[in-house]
MIMI-210573 format. One record per residue: residue number from 1; chain; y negated, z negated, x negated of N, C-alpha, C in turn. Coordinates in steps of 0.1 Angstrom, whole numbers, plus 5000, padded with zeros to 4 digits. Example, Ala and Ser with C-alpha at 12.3 -4.5 7.8 and 13.67 -1.06 7.14 Angstrom:
<pts>
1/A/5057/4922/4868/5045/4922/4877/5033/4922/4868
2/A/5022/4929/4872/5011/4929/4863/5000/4921/4871
</pts>
This chain:
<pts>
1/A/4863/5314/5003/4856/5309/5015/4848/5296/5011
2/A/4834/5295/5016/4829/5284/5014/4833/5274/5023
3/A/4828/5262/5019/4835/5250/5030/4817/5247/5032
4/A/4819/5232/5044/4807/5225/5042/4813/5213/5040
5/A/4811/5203/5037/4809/5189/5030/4801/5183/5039
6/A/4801/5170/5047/4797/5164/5057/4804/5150/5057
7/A/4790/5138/5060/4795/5126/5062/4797/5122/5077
8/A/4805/5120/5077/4811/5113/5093/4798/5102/5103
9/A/4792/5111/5111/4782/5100/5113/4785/5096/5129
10/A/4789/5104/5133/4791/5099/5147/4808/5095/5151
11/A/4807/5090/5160/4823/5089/5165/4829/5105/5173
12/A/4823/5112/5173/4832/5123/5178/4835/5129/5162
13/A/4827/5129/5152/4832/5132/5139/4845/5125/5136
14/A/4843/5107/5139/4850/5102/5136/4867/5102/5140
15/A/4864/5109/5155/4882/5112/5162/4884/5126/5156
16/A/4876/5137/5147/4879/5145/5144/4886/5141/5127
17/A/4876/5134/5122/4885/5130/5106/4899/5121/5110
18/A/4901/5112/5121/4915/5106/5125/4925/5116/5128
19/A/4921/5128/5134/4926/5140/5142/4933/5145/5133
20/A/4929/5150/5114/4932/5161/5109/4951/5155/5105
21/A/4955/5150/5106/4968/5143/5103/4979/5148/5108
22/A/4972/5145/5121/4978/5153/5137/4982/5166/5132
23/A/4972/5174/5129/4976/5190/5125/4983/5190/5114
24/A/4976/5182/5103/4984/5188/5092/4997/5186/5096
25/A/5004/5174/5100/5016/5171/5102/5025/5169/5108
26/A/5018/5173/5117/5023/5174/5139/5034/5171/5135
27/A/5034/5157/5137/5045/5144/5138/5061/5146/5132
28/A/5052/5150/5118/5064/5146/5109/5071/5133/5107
29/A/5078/5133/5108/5081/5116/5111/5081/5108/5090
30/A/5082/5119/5084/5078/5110/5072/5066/5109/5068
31/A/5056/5115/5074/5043/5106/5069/5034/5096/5082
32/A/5035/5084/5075/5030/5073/5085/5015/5070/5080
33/A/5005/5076/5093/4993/5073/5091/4987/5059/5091
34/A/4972/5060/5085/4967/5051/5080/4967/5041/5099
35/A/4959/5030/5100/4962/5024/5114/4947/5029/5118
36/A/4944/5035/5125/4933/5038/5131/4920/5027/5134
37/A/4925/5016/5138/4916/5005/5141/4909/5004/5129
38/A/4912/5004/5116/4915/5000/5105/4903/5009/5099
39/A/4907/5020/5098/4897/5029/5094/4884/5026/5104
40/A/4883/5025/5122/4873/5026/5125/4864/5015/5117
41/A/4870/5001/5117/4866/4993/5112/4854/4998/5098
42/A/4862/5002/5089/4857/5006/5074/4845/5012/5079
43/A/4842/5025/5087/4832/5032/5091/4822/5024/5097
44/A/4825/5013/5107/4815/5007/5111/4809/4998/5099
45/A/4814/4996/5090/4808/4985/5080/4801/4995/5070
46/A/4802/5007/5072/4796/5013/5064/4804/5023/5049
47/A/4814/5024/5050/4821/5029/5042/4823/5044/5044
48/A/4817/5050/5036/4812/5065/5038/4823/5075/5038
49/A/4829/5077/5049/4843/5091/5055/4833/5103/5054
50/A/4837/5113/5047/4833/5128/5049/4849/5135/5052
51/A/4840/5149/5060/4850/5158/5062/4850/5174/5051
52/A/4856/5184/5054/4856/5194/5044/4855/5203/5059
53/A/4847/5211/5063/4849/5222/5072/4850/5235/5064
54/A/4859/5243/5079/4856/5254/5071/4849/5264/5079
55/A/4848/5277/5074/4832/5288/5084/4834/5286/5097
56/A/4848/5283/5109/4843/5284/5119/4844/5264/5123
57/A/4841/5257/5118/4835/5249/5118/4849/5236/5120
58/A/4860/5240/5118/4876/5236/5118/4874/5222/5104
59/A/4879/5212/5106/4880/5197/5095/4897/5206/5089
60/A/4889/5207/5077/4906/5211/5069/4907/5202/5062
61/A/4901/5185/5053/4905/5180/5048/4894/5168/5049
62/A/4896/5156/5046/4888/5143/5042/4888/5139/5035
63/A/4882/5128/5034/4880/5118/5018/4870/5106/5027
64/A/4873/5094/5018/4862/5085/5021/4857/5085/5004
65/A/4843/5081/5005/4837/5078/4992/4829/5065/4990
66/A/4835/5054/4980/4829/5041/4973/4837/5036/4962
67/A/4827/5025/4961/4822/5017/4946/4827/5002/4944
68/A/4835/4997/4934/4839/4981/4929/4836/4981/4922
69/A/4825/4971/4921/4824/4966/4909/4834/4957/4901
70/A/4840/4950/4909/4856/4943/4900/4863/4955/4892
71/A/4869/4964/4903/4873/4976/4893/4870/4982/4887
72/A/4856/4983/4886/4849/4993/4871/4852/4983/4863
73/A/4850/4967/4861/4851/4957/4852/4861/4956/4846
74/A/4878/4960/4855/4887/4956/4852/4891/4966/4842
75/A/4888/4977/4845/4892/4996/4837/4882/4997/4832
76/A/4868/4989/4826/4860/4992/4814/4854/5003/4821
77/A/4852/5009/4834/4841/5022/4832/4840/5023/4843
78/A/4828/5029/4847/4821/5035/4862/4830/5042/4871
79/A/4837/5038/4879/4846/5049/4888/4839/5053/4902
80/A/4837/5064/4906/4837/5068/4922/4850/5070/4926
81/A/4853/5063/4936/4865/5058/4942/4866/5069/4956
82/A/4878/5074/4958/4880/5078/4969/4895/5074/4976
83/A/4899/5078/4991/4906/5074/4995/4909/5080/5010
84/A/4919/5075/5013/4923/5086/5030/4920/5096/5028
85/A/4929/5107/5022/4923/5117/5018/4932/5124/5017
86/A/4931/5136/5024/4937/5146/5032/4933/5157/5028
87/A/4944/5168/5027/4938/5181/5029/4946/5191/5032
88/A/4942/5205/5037/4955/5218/5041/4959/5219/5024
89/A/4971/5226/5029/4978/5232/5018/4976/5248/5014
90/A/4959/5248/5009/4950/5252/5007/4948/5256/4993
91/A/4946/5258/4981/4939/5258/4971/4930/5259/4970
92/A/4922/5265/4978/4907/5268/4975/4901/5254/4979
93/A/4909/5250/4992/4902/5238/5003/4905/5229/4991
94/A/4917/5225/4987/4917/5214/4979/4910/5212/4963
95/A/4903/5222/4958/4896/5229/4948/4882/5224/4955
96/A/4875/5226/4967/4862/5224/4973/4862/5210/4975
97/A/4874/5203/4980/4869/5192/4978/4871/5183/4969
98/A/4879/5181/4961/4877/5175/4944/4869/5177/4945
99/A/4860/5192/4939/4843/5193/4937/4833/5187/4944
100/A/4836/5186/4957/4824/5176/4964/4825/5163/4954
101/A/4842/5153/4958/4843/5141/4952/4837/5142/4941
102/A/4836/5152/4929/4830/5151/4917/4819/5151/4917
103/A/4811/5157/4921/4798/5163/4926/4792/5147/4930
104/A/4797/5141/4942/4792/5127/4941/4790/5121/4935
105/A/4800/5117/4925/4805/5108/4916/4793/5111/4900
106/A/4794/5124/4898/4780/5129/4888/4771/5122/4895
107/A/4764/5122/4905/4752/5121/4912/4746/5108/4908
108/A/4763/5096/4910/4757/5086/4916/4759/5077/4898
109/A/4761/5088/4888/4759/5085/4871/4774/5076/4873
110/A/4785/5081/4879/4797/5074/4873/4806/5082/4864
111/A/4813/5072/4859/4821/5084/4842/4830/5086/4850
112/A/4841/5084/4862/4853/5088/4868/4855/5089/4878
113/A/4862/5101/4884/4870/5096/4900/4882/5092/4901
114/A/4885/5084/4905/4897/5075/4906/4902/5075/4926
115/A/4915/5079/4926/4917/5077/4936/4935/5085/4938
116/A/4939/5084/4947/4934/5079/4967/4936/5069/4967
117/A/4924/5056/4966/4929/5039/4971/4921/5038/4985
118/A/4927/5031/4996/4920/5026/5003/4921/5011/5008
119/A/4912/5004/5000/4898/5008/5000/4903/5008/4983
120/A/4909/5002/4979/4914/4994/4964/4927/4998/4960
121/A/4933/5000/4949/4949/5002/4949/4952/4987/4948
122/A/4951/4981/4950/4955/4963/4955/4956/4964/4970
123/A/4953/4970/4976/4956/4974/4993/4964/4984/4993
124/A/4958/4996/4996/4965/5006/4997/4966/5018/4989
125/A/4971/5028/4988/4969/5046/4984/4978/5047/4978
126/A/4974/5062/4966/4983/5069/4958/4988/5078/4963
127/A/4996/5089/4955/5003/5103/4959/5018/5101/4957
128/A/5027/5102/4964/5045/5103/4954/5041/5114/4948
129/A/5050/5115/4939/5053/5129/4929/5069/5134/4928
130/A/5076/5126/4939/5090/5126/4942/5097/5122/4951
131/A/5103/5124/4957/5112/5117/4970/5107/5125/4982
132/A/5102/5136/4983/5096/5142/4991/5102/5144/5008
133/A/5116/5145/5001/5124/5142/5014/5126/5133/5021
134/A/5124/5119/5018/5124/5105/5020/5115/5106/5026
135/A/5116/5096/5039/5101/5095/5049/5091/5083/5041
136/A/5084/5083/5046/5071/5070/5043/5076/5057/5050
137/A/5065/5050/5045/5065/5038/5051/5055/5027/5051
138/A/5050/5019/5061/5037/5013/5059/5034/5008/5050
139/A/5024/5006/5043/5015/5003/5027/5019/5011/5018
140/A/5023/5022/5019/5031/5031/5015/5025/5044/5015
141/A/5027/5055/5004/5022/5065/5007/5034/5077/5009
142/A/5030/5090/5016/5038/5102/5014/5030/5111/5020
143/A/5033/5127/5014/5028/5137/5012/5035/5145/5007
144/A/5029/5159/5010/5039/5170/5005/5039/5171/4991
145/A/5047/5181/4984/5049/5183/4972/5037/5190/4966
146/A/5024/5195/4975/5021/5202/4972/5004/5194/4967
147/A/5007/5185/4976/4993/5170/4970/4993/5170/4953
148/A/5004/5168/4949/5005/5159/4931/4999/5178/4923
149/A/5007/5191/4930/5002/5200/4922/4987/5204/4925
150/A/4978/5200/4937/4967/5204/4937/4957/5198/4932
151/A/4964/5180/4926/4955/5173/4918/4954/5179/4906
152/A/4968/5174/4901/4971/5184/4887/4965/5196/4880
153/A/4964/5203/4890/4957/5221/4886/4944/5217/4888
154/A/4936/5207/4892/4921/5206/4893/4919/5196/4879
155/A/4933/5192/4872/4924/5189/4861/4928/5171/4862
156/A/4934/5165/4873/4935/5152/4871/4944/5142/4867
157/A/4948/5131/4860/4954/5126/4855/4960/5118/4860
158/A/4977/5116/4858/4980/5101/4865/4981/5089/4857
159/A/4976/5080/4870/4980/5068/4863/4985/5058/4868
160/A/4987/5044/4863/4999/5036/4871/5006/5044/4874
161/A/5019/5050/4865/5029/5056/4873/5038/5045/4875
162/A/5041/5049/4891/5053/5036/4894/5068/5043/4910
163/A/5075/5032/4913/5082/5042/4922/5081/5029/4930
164/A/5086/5035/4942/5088/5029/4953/5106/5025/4956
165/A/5114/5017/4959/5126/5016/4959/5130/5011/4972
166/A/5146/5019/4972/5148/5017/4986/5165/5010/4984
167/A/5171/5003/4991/5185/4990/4990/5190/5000/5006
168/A/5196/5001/5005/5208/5009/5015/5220/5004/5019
169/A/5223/4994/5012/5233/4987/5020/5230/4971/5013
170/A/5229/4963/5023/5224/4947/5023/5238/4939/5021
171/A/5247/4943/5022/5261/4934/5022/5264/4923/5008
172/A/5262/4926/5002/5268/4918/4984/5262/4903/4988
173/A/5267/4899/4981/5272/4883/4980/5257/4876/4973
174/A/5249/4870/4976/5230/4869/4976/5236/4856/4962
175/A/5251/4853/4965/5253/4839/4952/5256/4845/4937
176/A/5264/4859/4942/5268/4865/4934/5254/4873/4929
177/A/5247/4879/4932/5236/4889/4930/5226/4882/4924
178/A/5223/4871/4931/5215/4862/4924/5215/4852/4923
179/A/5223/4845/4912/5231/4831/4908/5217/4821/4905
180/A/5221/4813/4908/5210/4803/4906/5214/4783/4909
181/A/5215/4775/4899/5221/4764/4900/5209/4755/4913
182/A/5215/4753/4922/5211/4741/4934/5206/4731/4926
183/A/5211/4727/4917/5211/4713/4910/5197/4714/4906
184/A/5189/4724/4904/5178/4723/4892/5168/4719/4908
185/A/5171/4721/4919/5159/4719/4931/5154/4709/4929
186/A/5162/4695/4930/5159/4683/4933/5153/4682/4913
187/A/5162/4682/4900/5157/4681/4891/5145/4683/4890
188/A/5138/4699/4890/5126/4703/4889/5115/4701/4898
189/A/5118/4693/4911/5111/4691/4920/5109/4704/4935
190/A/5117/4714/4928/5115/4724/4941/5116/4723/4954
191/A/5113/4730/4961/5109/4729/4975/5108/4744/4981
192/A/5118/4746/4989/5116/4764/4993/5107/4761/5008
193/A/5100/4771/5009/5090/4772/5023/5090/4783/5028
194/A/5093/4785/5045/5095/4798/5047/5081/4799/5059
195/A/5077/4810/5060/5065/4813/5068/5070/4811/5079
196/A/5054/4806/5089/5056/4801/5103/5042/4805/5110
197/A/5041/4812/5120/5035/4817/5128/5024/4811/5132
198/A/5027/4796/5135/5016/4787/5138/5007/4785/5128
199/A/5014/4781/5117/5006/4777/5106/5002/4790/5097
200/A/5003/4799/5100/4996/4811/5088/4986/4809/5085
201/A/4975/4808/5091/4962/4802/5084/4964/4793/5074
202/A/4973/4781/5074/4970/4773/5065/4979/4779/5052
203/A/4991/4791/5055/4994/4792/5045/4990/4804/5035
204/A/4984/4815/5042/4973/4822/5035/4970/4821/5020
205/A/4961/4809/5024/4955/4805/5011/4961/4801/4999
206/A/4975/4795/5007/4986/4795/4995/4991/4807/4988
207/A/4992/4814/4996/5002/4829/4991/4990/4833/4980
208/A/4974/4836/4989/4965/4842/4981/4963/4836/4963
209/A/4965/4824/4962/4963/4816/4950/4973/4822/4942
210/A/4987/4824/4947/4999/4826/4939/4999/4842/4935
211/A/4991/4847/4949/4992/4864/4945/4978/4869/4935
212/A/4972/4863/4932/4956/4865/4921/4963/4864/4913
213/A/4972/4850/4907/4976/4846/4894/4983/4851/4888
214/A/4992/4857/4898/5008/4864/4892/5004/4880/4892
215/A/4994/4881/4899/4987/4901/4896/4980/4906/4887
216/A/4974/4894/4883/4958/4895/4876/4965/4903/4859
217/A/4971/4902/4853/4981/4913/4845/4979/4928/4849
218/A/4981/4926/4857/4983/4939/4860/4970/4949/4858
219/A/4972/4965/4855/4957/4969/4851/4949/4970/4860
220/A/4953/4974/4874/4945/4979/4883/4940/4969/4889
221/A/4944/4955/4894/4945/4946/4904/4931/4940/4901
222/A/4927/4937/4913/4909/4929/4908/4920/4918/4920
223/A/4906/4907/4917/4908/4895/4923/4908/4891/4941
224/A/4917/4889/4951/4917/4896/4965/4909/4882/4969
225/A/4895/4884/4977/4889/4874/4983/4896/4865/4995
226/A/4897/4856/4998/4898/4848/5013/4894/4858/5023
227/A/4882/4867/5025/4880/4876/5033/4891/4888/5032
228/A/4888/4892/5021/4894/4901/5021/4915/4902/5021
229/A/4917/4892/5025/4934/4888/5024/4932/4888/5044
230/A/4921/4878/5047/4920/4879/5065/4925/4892/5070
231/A/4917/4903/5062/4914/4917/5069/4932/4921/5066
232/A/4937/4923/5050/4949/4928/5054/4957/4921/5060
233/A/4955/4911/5064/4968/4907/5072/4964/4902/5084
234/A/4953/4908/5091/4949/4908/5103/4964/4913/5111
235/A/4967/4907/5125/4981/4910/5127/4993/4907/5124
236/A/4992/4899/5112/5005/4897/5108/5017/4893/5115
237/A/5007/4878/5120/5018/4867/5128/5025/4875/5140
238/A/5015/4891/5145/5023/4893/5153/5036/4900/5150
239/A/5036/4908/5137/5046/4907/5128/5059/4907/5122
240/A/5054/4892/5119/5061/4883/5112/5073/4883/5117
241/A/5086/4878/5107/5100/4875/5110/5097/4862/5100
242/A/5096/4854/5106/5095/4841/5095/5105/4839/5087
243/A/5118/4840/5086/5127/4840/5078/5120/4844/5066
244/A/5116/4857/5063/5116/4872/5052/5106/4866/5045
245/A/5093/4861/5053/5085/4848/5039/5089/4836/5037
246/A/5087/4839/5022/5092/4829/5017/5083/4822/5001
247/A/5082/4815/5003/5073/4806/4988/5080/4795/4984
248/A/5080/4794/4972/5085/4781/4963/5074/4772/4961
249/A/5074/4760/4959/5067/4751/4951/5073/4737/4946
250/A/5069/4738/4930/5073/4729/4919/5062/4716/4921
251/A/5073/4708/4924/5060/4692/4924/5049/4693/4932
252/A/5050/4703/4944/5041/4701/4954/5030/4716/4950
253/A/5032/4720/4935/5023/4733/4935/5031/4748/4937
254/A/5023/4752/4945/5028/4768/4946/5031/4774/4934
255/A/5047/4780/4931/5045/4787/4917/5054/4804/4921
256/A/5063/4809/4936/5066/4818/4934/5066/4819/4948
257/A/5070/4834/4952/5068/4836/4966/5071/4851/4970
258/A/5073/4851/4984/5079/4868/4983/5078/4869/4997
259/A/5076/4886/5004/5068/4887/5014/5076/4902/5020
260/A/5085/4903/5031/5089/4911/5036/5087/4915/5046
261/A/5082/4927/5055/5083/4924/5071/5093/4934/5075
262/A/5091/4938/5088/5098/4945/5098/5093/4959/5096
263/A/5098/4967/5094/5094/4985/5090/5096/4986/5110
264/A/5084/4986/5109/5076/4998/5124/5071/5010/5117
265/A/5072/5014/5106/5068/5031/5108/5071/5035/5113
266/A/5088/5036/5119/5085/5049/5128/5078/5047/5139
267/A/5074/5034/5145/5065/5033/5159/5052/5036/5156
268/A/5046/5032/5143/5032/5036/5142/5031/5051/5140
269/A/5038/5059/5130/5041/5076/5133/5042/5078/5148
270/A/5048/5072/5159/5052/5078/5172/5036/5078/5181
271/A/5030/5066/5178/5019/5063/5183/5005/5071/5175
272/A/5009/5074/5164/4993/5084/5159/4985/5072/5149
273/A/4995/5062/5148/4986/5051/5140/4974/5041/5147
274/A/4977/5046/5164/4971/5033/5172/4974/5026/5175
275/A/4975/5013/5168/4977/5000/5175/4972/4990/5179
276/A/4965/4996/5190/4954/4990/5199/4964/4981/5207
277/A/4957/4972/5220/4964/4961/5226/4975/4966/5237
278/A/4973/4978/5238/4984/4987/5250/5000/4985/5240
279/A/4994/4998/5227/5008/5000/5217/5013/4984/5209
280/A/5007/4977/5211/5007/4961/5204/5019/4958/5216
281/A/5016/4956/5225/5026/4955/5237/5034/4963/5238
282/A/5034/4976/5236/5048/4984/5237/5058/4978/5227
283/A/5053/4975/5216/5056/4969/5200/5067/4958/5202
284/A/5056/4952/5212/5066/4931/5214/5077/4941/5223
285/A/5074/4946/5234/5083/4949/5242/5097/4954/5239
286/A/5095/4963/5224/5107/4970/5218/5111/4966/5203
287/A/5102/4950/5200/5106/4948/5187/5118/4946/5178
288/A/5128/4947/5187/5142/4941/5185/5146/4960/5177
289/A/5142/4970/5183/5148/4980/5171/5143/4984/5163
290/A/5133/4976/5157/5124/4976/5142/5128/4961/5136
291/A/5141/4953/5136/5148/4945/5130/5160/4948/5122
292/A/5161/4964/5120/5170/4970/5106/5166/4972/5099
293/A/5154/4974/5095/5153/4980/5082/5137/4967/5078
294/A/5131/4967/5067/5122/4959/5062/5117/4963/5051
295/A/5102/4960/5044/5101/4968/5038/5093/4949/5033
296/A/5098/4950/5014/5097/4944/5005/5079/4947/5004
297/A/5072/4939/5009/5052/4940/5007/5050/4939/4995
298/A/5050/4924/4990/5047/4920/4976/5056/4908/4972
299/A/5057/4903/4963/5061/4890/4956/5054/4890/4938
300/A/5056/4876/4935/5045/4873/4924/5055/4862/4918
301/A/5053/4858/4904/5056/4841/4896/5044/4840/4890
302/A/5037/4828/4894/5027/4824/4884/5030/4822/4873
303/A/5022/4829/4864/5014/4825/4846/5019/4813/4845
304/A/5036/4810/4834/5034/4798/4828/5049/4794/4834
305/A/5055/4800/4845/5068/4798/4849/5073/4810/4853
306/A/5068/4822/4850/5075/4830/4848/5092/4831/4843
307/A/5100/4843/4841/5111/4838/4833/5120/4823/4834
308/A/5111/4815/4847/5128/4804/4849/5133/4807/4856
309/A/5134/4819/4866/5148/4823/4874/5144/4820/4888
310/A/5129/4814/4891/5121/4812/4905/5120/4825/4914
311/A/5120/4838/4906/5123/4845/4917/5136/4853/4921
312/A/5147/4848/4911/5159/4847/4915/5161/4843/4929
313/A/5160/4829/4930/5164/4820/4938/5155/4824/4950
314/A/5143/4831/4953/5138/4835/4958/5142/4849/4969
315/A/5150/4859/4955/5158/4866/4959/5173/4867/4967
316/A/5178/4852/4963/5188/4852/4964/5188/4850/4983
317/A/5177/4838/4982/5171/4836/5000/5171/4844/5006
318/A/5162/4855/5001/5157/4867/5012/5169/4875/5017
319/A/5178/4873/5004/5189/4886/5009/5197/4879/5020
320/A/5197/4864/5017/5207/4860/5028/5201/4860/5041
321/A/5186/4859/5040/5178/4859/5056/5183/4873/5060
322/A/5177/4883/5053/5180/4900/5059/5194/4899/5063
323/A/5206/4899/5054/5216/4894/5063/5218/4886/5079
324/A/5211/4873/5078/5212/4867/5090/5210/4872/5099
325/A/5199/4884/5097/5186/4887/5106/5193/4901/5112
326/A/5203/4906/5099/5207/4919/5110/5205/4931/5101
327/A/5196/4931/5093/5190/4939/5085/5199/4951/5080
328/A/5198/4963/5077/5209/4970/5071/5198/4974/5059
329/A/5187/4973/5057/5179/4985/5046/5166/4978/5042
330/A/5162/4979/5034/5152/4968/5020/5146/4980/5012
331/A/5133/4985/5015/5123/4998/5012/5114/4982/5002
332/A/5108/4987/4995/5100/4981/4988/5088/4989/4979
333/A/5075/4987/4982/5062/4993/4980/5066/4995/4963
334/A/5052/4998/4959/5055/5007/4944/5058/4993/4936
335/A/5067/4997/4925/5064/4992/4915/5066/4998/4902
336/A/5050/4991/4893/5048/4999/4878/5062/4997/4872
337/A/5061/5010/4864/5075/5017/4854/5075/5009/4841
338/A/5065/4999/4842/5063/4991/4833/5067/4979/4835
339/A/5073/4977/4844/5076/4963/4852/5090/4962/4856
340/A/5096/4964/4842/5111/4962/4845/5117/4954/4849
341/A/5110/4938/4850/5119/4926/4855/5113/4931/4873
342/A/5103/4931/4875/5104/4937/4895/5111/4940/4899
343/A/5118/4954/4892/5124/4961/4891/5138/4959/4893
344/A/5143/4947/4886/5156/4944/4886/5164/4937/4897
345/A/5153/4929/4907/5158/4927/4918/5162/4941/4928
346/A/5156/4951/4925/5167/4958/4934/5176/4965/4928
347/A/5175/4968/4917/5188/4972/4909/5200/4965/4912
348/A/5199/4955/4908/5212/4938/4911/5217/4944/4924
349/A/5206/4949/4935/5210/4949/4951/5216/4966/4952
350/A/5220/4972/4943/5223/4989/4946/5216/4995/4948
351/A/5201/4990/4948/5193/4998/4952/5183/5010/4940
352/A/5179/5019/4943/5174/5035/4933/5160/5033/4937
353/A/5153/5042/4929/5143/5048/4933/5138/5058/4945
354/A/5132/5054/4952/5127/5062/4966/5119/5069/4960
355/A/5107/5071/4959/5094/5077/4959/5091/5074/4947
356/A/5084/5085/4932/5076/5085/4925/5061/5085/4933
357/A/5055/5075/4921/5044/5076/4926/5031/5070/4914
358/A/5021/5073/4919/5009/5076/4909/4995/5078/4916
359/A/4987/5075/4908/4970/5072/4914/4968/5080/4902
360/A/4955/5090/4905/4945/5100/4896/4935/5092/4893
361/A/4934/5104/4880/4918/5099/4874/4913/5111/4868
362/A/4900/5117/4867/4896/5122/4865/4880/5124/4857
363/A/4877/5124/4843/4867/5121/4836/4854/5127/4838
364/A/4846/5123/4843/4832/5135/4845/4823/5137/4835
365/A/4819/5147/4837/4809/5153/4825/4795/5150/4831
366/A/4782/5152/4823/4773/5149/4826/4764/5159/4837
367/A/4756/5160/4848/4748/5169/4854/4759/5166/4866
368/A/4750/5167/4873/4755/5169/4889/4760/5184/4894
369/A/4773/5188/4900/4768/5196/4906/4766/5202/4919
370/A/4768/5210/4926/4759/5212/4941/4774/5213/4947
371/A/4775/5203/4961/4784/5204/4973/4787/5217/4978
</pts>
């Protein structure tokens, strides 16, 4: 069956590429879609969504298609980037559309496609390649088993392989788990700081400084703008459990820091990933039963204090906040299989691996060919 290949130009396109989720997954409760606002956003700025139809004119799959120049810089080569990207459990459909993405990506003289990030894998994407039965969770990816074999058989590579980890019972002793002498606070000049609602703006900038320094290592991570930190954490403070952030600073400079919130997936799953000012209010109204479970965002040690035990003590906080707080469960976004000290904080806590997971790449040859 042929497909057609089509860029999203209108807004009825665009409730049809939000729409295909709906079907594929008529409200599986483990996959938690992208937030709707979020994407309209991207489209209005110009960030190019296509759909995959098929003969009677049915969206069997999506993709958005663009370009960084930080990340070509950072991985040495030309990538066409894709992302939100969907499709049936298809072969042919998911064969048609790789080929489009390829087909672009020849066009526009890049050596690779790289993806599912949206917009960046410093924000969001990727495929599990495990935990299938395990639901999702916001910044987080999940999909069927059948996503990792349709990349695969088209030829694509993974990379950053990393997992996602989940803590299942919060009880252990945060002195025992994560020992750390008091005495060195006042010695070393520390100072713990925990997030506050009013002041998020001002602390932003802090976190952003600490999270450049302590990622920039990393292979994928390009450098996150002032703008671009506004956009992800547009919403936050409504969010927020200020206890769960938390930053250090040595002699008055930011050197570690750690970022948990409140897991509403299942409300954003219930709602279709709208959280417009109606479902934002249903949100406040019932936020008290999305205060079990939390999902570990990011944390960082800057270059040069690494290795003194700053995110110990860091650790050792948070566990006692999630305690205070009620908490029974600690999900934490990917971390590289290369990154065994990350890693160790939830080990210490009982916690396994949830979700394998991994970003494609795929090398192109020269000549374009036809959608």
């Amino acid at each position: 069956m042929r497909h057609t290949f089509e860029r999203v130009a209108g807004t009825g396109e665009l409730r049809e590429f939000l729409a295909l989720t709906d079907r594929l997954y008529r409200g599986d409760p483990r996959f938690v879609p992208p937030l709707r606002q979020q994407v309209r956003d991207w489209w209005r700025e110009g960030v190019r969504l296509y759909v995959l139809r098929d003969n009677a004119g049915k969206v069997v799959a999506r993709t958005s298609l663009h370009t960084d120049a930080d990340l070509d810089a950072k991985l040495g080569r030309s990538l066409q980037l894709f992302g939100l990207t969907e499709f049936a459990e298809d072969e042919g459909v998911a064969a048609e559309l790789f080929a489009a993405i390829e087909a672009a990506g020849r066009r526009a003289g890049r050596e690779a496609v790289f993806g599912p990030v949206s917009l960046l894998p410093n924000q969001s994407g990727g495929v599990i390649t495990s935990g299938f039965a395990e639901r999702g969770f916001a910044d987080s990816a999940w999909n069927p088993p059948f996503d990792p074999y349709a990349y695969e058989r088209a030829g694509y590579e993974r990379r950053f392989e990393a997992d996602t980890w989940i803590c299942r019972d919060l009880r252990g002793d945060p002195a025992v788990l994560f020992p750390f002498d008091d005495a060195r606070l006042a010695a070393e000049g520390l100072a713990l700081h925990r997030g506050n609602r009013r002041k998020l703006d001002e602390q932003l900038p802090v976190l952003r400084g600490m999270l450049n320094a302590s990622f920039a290592q990393l292979g994928y991570y390009t450098q996150i703008s002032a703008e671009q930190l506004r956009r992800q954490t547009n919403g936050l403070a409504f969010l927020l459990d200020e206890s769960l952030l938390l930053y250090l600073t040595r002699d008055d400079e930011p050197v570690a820091f750690t970022l948990c919130l409140p897991d509403i997936s299942p409300f954003i799953t219930a709602v279709g990933g709208d959280l417009g000012v109606v479902n934002q209010l249903r949100l406040l109204a019932t936020r008290r039963r999305y205060r079990r479970e939390a999902i570990l965002i990011i944390k960082g040690t800057v270059p040069g204090v690494q290795g003194a035990g700053y995110m110990r003590l860091l650790a050792r906080e948070l566990l006692r906040n999630l305690q205070a707080g009620g908490y029974t469960t600690l999900r934490s976004t990917n971390v590289g299989r290369d990154n065994a000290a990350s890693a160790a904080q939830f080990k210490r806590m009982g916690g396994t691996p949830l979700h394998g997971y991994t970003y494609y790449e795929k090398a192109l040859t020269t000549g374009a060919g036809p959608l």
